[in-house]
OpenMM code with the backbone's topology and positions (N, CA, C; nanometers):
from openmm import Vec3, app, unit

residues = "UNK UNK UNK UNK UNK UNK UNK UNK UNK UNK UNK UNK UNK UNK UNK UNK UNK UNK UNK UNK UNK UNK UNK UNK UNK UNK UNK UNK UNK UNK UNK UNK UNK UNK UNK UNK UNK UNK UNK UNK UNK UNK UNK UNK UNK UNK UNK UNK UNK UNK UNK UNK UNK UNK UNK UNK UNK UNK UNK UNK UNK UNK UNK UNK UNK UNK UNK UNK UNK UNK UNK UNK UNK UNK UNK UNK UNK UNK UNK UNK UNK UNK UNK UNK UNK UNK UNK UNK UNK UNK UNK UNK UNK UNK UNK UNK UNK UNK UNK".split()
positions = [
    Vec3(-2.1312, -7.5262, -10.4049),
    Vec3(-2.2633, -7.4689, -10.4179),
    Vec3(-2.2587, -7.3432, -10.5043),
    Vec3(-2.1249, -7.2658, -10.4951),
    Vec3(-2.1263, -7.1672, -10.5887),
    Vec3(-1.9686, -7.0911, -10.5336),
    Vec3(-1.9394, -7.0230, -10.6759),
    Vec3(-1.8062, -6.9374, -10.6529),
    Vec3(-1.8491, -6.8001, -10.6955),
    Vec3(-1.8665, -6.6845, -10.6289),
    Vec3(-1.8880, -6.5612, -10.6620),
    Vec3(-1.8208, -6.4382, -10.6511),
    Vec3(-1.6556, -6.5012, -10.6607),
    Vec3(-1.5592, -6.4525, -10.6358),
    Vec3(-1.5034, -6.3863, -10.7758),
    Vec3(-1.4972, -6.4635, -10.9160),
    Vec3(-1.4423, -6.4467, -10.9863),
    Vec3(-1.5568, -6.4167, -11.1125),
    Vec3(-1.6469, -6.3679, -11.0448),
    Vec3(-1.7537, -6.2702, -11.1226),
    Vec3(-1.8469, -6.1787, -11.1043),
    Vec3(-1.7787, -6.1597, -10.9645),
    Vec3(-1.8387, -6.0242, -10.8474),
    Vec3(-1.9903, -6.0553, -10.8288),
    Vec3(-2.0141, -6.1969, -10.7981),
    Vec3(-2.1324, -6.2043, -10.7752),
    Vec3(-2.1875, -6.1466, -10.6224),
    Vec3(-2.3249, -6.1245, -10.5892),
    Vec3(-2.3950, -6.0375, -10.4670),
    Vec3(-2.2775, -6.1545, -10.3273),
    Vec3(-2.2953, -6.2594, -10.3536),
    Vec3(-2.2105, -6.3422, -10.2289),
    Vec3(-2.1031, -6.2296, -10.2015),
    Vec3(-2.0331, -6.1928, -10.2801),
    Vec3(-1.9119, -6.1735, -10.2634),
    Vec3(-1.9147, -6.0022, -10.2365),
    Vec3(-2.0231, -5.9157, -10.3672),
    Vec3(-2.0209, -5.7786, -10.3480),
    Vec3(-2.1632, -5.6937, -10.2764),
    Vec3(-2.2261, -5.8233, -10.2418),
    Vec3(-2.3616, -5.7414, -10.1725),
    Vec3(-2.3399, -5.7412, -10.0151),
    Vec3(-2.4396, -5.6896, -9.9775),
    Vec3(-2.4207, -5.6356, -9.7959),
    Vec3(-2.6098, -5.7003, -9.8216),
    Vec3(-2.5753, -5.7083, -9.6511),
    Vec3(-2.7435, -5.7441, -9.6109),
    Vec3(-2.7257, -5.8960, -9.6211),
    Vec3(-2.8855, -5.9695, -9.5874),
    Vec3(-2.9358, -6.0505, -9.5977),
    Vec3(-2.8946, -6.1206, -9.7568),
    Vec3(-2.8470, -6.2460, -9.8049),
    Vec3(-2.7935, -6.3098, -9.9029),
    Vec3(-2.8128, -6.4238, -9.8981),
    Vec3(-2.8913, -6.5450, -9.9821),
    Vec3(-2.9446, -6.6721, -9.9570),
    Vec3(-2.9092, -6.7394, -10.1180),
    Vec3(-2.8421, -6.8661, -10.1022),
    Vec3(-2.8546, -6.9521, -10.2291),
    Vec3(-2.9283, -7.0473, -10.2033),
    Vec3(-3.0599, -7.1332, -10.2581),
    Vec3(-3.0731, -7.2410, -10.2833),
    Vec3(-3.0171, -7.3466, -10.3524),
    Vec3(-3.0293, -7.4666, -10.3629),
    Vec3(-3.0274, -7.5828, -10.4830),
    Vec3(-3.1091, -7.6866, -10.4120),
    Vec3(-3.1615, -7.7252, -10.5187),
    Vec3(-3.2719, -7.8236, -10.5047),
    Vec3(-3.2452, -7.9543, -10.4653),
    Vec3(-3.2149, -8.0161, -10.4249),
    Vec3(-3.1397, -8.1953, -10.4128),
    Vec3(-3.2346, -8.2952, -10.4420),
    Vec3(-3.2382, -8.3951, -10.5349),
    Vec3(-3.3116, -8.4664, -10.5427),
    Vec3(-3.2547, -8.6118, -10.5405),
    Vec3(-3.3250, -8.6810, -10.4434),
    Vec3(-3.2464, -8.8524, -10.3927),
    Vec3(-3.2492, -8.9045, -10.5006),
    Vec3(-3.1576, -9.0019, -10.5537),
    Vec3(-3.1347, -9.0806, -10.6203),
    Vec3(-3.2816, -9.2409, -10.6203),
    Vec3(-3.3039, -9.2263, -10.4891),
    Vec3(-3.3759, -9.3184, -10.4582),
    Vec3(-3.4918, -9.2763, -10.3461),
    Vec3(-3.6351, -9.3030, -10.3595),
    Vec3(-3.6976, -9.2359, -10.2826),
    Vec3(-3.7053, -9.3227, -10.1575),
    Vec3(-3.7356, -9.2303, -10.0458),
    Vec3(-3.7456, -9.2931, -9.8963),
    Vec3(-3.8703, -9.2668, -9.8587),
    Vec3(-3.9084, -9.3905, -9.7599),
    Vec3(-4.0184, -9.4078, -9.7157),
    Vec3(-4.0936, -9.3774, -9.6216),
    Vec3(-3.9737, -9.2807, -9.5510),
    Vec3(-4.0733, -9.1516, -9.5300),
    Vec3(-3.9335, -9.0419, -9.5030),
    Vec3(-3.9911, -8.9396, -9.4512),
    Vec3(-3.8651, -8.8223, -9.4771),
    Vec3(-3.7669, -8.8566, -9.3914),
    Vec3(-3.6319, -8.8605, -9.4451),
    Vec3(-3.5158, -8.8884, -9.3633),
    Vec3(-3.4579, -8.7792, -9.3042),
    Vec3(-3.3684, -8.8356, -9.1943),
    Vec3(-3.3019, -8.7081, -9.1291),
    Vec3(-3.1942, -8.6706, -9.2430),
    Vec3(-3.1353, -8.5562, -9.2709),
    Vec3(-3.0553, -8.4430, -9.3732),
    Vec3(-2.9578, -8.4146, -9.2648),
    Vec3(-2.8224, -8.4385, -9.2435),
    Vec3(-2.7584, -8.3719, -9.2514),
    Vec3(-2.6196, -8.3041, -9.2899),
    Vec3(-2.6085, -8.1460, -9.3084),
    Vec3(-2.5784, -8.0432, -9.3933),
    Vec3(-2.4310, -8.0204, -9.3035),
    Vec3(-2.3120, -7.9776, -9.3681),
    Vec3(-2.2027, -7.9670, -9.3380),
    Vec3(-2.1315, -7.8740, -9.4177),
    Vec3(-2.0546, -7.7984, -9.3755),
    Vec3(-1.9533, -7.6920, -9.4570),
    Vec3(-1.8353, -7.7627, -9.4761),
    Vec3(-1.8418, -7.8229, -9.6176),
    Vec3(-1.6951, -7.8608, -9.6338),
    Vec3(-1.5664, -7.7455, -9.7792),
    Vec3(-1.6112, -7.6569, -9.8019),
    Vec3(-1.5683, -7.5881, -9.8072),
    Vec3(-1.6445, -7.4218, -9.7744),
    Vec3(-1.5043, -7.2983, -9.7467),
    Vec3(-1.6081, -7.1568, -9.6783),
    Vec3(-1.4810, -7.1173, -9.7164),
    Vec3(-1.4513, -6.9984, -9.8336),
    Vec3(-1.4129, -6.9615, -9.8635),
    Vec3(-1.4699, -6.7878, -9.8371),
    Vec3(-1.3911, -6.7400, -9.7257),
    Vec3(-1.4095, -6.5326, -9.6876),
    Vec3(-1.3061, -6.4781, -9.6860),
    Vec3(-1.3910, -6.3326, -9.7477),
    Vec3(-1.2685, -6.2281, -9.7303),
    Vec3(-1.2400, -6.2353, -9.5758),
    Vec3(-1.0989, -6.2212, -9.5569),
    Vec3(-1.0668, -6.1683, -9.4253),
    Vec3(-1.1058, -6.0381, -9.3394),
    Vec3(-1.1082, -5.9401, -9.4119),
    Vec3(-1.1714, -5.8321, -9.3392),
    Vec3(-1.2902, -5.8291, -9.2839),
    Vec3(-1.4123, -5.9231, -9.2945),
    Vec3(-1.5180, -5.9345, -9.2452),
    Vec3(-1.5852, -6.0782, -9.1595),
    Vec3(-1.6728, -6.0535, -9.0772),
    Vec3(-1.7298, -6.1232, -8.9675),
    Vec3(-1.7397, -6.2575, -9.0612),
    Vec3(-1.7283, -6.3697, -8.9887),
    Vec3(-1.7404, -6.4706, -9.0517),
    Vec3(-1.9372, -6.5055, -9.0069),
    Vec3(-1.9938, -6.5197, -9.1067),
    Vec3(-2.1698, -6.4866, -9.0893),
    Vec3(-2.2148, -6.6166, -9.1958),
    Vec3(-2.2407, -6.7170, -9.1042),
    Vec3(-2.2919, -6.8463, -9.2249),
    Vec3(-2.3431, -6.9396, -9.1626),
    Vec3(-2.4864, -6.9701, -9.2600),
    Vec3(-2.5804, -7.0463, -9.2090),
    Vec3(-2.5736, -7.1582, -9.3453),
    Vec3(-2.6067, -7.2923, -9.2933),
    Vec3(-2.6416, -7.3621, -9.3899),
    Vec3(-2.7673, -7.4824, -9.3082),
    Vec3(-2.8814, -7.4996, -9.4022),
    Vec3(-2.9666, -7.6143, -9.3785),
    Vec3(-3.0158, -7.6938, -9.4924),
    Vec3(-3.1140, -7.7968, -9.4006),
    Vec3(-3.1669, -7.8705, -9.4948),
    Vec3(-3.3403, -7.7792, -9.4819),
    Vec3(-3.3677, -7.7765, -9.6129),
    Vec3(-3.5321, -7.6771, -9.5732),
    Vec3(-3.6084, -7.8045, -9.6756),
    Vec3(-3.7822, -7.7993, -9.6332),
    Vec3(-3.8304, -7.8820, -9.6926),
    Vec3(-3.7882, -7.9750, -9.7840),
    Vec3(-3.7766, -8.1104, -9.6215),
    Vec3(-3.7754, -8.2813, -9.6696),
    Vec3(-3.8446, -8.3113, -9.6776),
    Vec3(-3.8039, -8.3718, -9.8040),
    Vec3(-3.9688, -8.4794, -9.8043),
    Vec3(-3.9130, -8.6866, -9.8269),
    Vec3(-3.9964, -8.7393, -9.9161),
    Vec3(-3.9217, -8.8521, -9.9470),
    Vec3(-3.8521, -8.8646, -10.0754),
    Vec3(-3.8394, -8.7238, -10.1365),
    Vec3(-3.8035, -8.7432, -10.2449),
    Vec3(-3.6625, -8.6235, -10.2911),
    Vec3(-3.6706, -8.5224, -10.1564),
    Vec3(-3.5276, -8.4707, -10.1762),
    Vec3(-3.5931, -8.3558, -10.0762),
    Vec3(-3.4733, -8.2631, -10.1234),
    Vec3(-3.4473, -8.1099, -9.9994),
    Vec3(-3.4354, -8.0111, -10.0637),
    Vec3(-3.4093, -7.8992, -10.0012),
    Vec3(-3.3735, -7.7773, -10.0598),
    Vec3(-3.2289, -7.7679, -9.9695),
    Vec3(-3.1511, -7.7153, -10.0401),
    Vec3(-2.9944, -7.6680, -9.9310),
    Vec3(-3.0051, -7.5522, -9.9730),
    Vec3(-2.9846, -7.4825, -9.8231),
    Vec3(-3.0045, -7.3779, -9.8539),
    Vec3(-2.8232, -7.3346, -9.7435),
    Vec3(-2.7904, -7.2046, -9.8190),
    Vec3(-2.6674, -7.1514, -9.7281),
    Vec3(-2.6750, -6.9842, -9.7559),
    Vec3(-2.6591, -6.9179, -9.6259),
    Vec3(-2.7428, -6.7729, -9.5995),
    Vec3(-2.6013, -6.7165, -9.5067),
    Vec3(-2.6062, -6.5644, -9.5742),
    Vec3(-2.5063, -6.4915, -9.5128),
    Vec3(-2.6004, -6.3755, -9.4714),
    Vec3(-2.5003, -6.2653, -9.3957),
    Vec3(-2.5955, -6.1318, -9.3360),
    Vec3(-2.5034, -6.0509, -9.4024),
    Vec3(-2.5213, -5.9134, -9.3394),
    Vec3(-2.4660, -5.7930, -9.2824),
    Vec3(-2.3654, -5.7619, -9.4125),
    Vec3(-2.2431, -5.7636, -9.3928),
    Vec3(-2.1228, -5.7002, -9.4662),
    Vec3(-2.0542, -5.8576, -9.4993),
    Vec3(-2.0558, -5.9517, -9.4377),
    Vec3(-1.9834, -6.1166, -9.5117),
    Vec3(-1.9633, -6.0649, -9.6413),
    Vec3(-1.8385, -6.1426, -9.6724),
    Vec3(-1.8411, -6.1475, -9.8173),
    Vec3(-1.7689, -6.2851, -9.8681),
    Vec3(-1.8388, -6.3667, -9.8986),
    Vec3(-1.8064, -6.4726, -9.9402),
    Vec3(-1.8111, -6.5034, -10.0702),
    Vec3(-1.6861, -6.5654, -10.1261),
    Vec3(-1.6099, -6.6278, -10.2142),
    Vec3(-1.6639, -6.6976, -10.3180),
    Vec3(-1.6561, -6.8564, -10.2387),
    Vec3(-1.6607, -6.9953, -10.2596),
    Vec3(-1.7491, -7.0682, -10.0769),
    Vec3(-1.8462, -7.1589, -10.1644),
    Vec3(-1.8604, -7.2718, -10.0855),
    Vec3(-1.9186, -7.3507, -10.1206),
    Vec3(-1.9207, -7.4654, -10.0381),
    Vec3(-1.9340, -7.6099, -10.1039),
    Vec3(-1.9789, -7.6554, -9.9678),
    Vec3(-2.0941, -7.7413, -9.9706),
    Vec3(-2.1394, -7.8074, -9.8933),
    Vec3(-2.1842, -7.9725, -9.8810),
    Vec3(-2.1482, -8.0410, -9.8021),
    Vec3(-2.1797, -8.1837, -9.7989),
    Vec3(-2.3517, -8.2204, -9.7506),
    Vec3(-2.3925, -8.3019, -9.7644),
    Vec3(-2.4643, -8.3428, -9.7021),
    Vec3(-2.4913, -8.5165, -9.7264),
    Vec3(-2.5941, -8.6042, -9.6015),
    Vec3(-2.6133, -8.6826, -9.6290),
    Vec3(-2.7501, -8.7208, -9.5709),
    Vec3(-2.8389, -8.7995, -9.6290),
    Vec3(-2.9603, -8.8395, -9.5676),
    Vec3(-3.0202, -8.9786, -9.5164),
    Vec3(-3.0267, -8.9881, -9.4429),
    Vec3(-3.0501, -9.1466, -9.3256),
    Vec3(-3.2055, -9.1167, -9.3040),
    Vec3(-3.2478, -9.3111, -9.3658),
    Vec3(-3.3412, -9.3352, -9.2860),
    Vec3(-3.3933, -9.4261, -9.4109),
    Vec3(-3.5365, -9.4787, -9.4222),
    Vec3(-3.5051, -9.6189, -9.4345),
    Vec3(-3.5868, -9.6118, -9.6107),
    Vec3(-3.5323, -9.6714, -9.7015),
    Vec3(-3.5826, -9.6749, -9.8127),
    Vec3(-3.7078, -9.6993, -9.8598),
    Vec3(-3.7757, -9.7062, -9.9373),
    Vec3(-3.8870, -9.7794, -10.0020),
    Vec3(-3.8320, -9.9606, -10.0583),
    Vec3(-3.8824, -10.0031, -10.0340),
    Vec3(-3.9044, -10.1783, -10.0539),
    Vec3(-3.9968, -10.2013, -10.1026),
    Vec3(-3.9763, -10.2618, -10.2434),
    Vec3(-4.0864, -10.3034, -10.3601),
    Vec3(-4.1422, -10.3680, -10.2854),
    Vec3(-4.0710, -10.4911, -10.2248),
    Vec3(-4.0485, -10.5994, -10.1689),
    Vec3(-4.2259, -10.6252, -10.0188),
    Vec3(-4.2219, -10.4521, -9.9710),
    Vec3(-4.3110, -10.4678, -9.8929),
    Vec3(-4.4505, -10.4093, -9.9129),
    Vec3(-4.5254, -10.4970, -9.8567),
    Vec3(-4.6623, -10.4397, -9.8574),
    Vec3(-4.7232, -10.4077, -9.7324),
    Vec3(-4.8497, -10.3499, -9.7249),
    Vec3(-4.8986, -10.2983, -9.6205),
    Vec3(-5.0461, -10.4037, -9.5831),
    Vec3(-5.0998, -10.5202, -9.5124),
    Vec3(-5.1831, -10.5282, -9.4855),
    Vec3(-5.3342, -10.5273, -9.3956),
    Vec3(-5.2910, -10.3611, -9.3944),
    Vec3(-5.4149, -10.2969, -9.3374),
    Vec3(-5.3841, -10.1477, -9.3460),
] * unit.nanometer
topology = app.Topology()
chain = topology.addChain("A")
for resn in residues:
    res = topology.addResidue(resn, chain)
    for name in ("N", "CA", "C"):
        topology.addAtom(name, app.Element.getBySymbol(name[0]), res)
């Protein structure tokens, strides 16, 4: 999701409240909003400080998410990388609605 280690970005040199987005957009739209879920597969911190990390899925729809991953206080984070995956049931040319 981002490395802000090796260009002193705010992840790494700011204090306080700290939020990245990225936008995700499905490959394929679903037919109605699927469940999202968000996983830390990489968390790269300095050692000297509280380990402080949030990650979600923020406005689903059928056509993608926002990922969002949020630190506080004094954290100072690195690197991270996050997984995610979304379940639930596609759109089908195939079907129609009669009524």
């Amino acid at each position: 999701m981002f490395s802000d280690y090796e260009n002193n970005g705010k992840m790494w040199s700011g204090k306080g409240t700290r939020q990245r987005k990225k936008t995700i957009v499905f490959s394929e739209r679903f037919d109605d909003p699927p469940a999202v879920h968000v996983a830390m597969s990489l968390l790269d911190l300095d050692k000297g400080t509280n380990v402080r990390a949030d990650a979600q899925a923020k406005n689903i729809s059928t056509t993608g998410f926002d990922l969002i991953f949020r630190t506080w206080d004094d954290t100072r984070v690195a690197r991270v990388r996050l997984s995610w995956i979304a379940m639930g049931a596609l759109v089908d040319e195939e079907s129609w609605d009669l009524y």
